[in-house]
N, C-alpha and C positions, 0 to 999 in steps of 0.2 A: 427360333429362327427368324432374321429377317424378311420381310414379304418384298419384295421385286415392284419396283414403281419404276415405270416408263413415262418422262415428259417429254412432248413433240412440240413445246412452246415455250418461250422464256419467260418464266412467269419472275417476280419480285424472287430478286435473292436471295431477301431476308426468309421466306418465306420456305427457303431449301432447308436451311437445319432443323426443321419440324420434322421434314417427311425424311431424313436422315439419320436421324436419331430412332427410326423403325422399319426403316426400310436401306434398298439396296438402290439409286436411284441412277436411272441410264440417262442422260440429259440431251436436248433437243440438239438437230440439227443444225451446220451455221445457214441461214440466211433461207433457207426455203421448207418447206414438208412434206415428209414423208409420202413416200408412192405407195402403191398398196403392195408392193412386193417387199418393199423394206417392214412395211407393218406386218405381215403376215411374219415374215423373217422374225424382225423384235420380238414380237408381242408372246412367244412362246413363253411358257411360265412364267407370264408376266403376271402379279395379283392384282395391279390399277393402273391407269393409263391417265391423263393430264391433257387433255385434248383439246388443238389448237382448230384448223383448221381442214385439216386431212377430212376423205371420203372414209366415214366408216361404216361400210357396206355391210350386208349379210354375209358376205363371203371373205370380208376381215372380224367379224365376230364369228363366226364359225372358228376360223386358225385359232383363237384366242382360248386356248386351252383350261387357262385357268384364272380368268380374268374375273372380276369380283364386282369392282365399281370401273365406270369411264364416267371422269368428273373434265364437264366438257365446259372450256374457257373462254366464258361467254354465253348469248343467251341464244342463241340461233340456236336450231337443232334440226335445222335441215342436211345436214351431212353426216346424220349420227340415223340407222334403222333401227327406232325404238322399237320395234314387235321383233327384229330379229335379236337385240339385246333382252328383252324383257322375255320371250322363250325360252333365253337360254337359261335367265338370273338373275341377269348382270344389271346393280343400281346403276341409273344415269342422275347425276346430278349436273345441275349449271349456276353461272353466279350474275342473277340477275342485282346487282350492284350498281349499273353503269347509267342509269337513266337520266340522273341530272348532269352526267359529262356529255351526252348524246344529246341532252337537249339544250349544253351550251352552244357543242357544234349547230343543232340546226338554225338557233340566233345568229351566232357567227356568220352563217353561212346568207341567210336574210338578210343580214345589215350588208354583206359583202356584195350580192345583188346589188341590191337598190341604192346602193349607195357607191357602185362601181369603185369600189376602194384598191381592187386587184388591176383593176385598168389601168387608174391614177396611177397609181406605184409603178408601175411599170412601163409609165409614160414621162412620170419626172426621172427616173431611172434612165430614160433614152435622149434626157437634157430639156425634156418638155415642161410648158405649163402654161397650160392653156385649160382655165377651170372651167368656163363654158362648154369646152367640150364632153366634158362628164355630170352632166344634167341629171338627175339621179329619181330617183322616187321615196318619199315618204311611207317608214312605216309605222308609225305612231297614228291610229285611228284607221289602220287599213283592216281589209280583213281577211283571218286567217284560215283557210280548211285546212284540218285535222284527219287523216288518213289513220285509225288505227288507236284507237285510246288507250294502250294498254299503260305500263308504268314510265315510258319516253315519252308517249304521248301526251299524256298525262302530266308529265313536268314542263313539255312544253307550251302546254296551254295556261301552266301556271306565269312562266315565263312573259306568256303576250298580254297578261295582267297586266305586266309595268309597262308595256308601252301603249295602251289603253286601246289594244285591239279587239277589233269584233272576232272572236272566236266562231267557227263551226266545225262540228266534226261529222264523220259517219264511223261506223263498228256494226259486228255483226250481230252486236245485241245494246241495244241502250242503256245508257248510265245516269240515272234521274240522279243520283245522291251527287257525281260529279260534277252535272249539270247545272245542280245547286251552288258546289261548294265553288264553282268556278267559271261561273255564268257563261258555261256555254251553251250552245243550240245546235241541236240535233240537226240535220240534213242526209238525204240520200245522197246517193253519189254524184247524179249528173246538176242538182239542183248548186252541191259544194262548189263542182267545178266550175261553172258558170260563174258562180258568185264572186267567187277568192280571188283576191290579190296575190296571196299566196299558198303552193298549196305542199303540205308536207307529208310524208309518206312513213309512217310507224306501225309497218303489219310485218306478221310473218312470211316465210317463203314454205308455200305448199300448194298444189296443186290449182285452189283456188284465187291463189295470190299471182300467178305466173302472166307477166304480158297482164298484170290488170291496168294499167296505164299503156292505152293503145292509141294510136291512133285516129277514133273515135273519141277518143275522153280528150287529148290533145286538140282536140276542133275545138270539142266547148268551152275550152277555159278561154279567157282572154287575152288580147292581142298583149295585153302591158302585163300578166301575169307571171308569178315565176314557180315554175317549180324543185322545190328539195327533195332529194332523197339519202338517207342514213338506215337507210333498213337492208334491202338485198336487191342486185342489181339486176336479175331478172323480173325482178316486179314490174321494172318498165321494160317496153317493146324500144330496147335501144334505136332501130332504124326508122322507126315514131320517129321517136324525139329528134335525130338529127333532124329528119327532113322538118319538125315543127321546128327549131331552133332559126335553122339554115332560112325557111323561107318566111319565118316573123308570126308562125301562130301563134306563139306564146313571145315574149319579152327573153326570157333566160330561163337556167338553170342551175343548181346549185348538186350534184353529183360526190357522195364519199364513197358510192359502191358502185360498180359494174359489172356487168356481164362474165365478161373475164376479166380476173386480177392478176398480175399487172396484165394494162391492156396493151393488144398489139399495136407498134407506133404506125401501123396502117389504120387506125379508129377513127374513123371522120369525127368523131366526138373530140380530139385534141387541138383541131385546125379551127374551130371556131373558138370567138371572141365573147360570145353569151354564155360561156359556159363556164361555173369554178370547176376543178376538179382536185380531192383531194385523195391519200391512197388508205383509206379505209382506218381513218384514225378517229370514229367515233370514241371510243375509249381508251383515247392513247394520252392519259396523261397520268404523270407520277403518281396521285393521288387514287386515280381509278386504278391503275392497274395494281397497286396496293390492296385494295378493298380484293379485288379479283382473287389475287393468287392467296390473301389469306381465304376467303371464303370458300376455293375450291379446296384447297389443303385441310380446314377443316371439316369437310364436309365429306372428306377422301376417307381422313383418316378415323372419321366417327363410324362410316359404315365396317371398315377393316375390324375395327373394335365392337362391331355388330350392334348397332345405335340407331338411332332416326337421325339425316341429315336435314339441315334446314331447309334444303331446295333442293327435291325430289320430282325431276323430268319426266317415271313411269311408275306412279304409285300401284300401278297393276300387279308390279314383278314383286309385291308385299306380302301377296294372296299363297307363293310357292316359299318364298325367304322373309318371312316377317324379323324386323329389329325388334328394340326395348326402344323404349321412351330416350 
């Protein structure tokens, strides 16, 4: 008998007659995702779920009858309750693949700063040209704080190699071997921010990440600083940052997440002019989302086949449902 797979995200096409050829496959919604009443609705003898976005609460793993693996697309896992899945079972896998497209974004997003490339455009665009107006900042030899070293982080520090920047990061535990291989230097938090030119944000979203970029961390950075974010948009104190944008504590900002997505067109964040803003397309290119949906599709259907997947979210849920090798 075939098993029942539920996707709530449009993963690569190619990547459907895999999970088709074993299963029964309900395919994602057009254009937004699922509420929890619709998930609770679906998920009934579902045996794996493909998961985009959506809240999955205790109380949508609960409805989930007979749900086996949630192979979750993408590396966040702040909307997935690993203790209330791991209680129940249920393998969590994710497809951490994306970190050199994440850290082409946060480049992109650097060079688009300081080099007001989005203003220009949009001022020859309105018949303009006037290049003095767009006086820009050098980032070759500037330096960069590192919010977060883990595998984006990490690439992105490889990245400010080639443009011969001074690296520093902070993390919650130090990485001497990285340090090495990528001559960066270690800093606490408030020492980072003072220092950096720019400052980039590569942590998770949990309890201790929430509102970490407040208002206080916004004083100490610098008047001509900019800062990026590509991780999750609660990490900053969005009404921070306007009022630092609006009245000149920092230089800019470079935004692929927010608070709410999409944001309300009442966000004082869209009326200014220091600010990029893009709609959460860290890993939105052909190539990554490629890597994504094979990795999670293989990784779905290794557990289904009672296997070790290659990236295992709650290696805990091992101890009640152990695989094979």
């Amino acid at each position: 008998m075939k098993y029942r797979i539920l996707v709530t995200y449009p993963i690569y096409r190619g990547a459907v007659p895999r999970l088709e050829e074993v299963a029964t496959v309900k395919r994602p919604l057009p254009k937004r995702v699922y509420t929890k009443e619709e998930l609770v609705r679906d998920l009934r003898g579902v045996d794996a779920v493909i998961l985009g976005n959506e809240k999955f609460t205790a109380e949508v793993i609960d409805a989930a009858d007979g749900l086996k693996v949630i192979g979750r697309f993408g590396v966040g896992l702040d909307n997935v309750d690993l203790d209330a899945a791991t209680r129940k079972g249920i393998f969590i896998t994710f497809t951490p693949v994306l970190a050199e497209t994440c850290a082409d974004l946060t480049l992109g997003l650097i060079l688009a700063l300081a080099r007001r490339i989005v203003e220009g455009d949009s001022a020859v665009r309105a018949g303009g040209w006037e290049p003095e107006k767009f006086m820009g900042h050098d980032v070759h030899g500037a330096i960069l704080g590192i919010i977060g070293l883990g595998r984006i982080g990490s690439a992105v520090a490889r990245r400010a190699r080639g443009f011969n920047m001074k690296a520093l990061y902070y993390s919650r535990t130090r990485k001497p071997d990285l340090e090495r291989e990528l001559g960066l230097e270690y800093a606490d938090l408030d020492p980072l921010l003072k220092e950096s030119d720019f400052v980039s944000l590569h942590v998770p979203l949990n309890e201790k990440t929430v509102n970490m970029i407040g208002e206080r961390e916004l004083r100490l950075m610098k008047k001509t600083a900019y800062l990026i974010n590509i991780s999750r948009g609660l990490v900053v104190d969005e009404k921070a940052l306007y009022k630092a944008l609006a009245e000149g504590w920092i230089a800019g900002a470079g935004l692929d997440v927010l608070s709410v997505e999409p944001p309300s067109p009442e966000n004082p964040l869209l009326k200014l002019r220091n600010v990029i803003l893009t709609p959460h397309v860290g890993s939105a290119t052909v190539e990554c989302r490629r890597r994504m949906s094979t990795t999670v599709v293989d990784d779905m259907l290794r557990v289904l086949e009672g296997k070790m997947p290659r990236y295992l979210a709650n290696p805990e849920v091992l101890k009640t449902k152990p695989l094979s090798p």
